[in-house]
N, C-alpha and C positions, 0 to 999 in steps of 0.2 A: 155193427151198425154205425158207431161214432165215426168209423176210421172210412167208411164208404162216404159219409158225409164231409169228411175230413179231405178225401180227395176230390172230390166233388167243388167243394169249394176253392181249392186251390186250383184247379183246371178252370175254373172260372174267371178268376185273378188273375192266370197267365194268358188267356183270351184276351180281354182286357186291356192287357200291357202290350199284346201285339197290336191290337187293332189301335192304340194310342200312340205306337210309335210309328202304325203303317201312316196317320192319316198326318203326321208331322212331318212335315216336307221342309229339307234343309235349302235356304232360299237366300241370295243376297242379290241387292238390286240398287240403282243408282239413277235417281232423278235431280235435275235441275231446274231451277225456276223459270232461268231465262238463257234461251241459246246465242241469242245475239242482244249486246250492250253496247249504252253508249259510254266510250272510256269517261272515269271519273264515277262510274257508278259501279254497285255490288252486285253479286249473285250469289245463293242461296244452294248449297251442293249437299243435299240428304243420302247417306247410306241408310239402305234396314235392313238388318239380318234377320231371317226368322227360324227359327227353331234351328239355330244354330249356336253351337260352342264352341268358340274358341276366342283365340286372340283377334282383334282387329288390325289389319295395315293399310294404316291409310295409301294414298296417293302421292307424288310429287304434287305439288301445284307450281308446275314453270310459271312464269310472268306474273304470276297471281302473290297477292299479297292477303296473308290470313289475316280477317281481318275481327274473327269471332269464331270460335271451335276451336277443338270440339267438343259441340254441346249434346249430352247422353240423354236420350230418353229410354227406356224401358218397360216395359208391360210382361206381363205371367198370368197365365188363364188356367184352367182346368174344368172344363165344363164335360159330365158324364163321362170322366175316363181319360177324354179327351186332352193331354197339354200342352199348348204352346204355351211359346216366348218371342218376344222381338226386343231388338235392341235397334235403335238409331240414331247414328252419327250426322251433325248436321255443322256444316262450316258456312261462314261469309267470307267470300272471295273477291278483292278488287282488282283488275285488273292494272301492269303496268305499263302495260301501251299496246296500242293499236293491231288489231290482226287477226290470224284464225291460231287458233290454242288449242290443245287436247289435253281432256282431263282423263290423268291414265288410271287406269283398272285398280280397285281397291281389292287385296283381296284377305282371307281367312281360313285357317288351315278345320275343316273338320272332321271328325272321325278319319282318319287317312287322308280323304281327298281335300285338294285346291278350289276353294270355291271364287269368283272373281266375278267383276261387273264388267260393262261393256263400255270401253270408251268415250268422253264425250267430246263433241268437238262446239267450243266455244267462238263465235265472232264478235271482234271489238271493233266499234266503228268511232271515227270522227267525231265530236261534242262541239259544234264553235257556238251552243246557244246555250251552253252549261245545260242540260235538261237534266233532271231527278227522275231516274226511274224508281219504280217498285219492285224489290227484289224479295219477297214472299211468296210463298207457295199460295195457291189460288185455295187449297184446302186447308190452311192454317183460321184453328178459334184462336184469336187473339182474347186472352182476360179483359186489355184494358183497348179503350177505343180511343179512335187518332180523330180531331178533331180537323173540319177542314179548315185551309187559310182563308178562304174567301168569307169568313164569317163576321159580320159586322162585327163593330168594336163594342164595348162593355160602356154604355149612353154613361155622359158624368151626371152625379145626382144633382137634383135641383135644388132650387136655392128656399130654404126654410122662411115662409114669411111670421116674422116677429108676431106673438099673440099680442093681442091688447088688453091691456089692462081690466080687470072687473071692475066695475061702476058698485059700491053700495050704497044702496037709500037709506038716509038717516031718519 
């Protein structure tokens, strides 16, 4: 009876472990902030691998000057059985001049196969009014908050008037 229940539960475990690795889908994907920029400003270049193992390879970045990355983020779940992973590579990229640019395929060797993203094609334009753009993801929580420039200035204190003296009746 112990050894019915013995297999029993092991048939279990291996159920289990399949349907935990059918529902892990080996995944890499490549978003950017911004497809067209004004030269003199950055863009935000995110890899995420999901439930994938291996080495990461980045990209060339022709014209592009790194200007931050890469910075690793990573997560591990296992919820009922179920486990993923993600891992994400995220770069800041400046442009060195003007044009249309392609950011080539990153890719990741796993379990045998080549997994790779899809190229992106960047456009640099013109700047002659120096403009600042935003180069963050529209779904980035930032911790700390950016205050804006148009915010009136910090009033100077006023000016303390002298107390008077106390009078005592004799």
């Amino acid at each position: 009876m112990k050894r019915f229940f013995t297999k029993i539960g092991m048939i279990c475990i291996l159920i289990a472990a399949q349907q935990a690795i059918g529902f892990s889908q080996a995944n890499l994907t490549v978003e950017i902030s911004n497809d067209s920029i004004l030269i003199g400003n950055t863009l935000s270049v995110r890899f995420k691998m999901e439930n994938v193992n291996g080495d990461f390879q980045e990209p060339e970045f022709e014209n592009m000057e790194i200007w931050s990355g890469p910075n690793v983020a990573s997560s591990f779940s296992s919820i009922n059985g179920q486990v993923s992973n993600s891992k994400t590579y995220t770069y800041i990229l400046k442009p060195l001049e003007e044009g249309q640019f392609v950011i080539f395929p990153a890719t990741v060797e796993h379990e045998g196969k080549e997994l790779s993203t899809e190229p992106q094609t960047i456009f640099v334009y013109p700047n002659p009014e120096q403009k600042k753009q935003d180069n963050s993801f529209e779904d980035d929580n930032n911790f700390f908050f950016s205050v804006p420039f148009d915010m009136p200035g910090i009033p100077e204190p006023k000016e303390k008037k002298k107390a008077r003296p106390k009078l005592k009746r004799i």
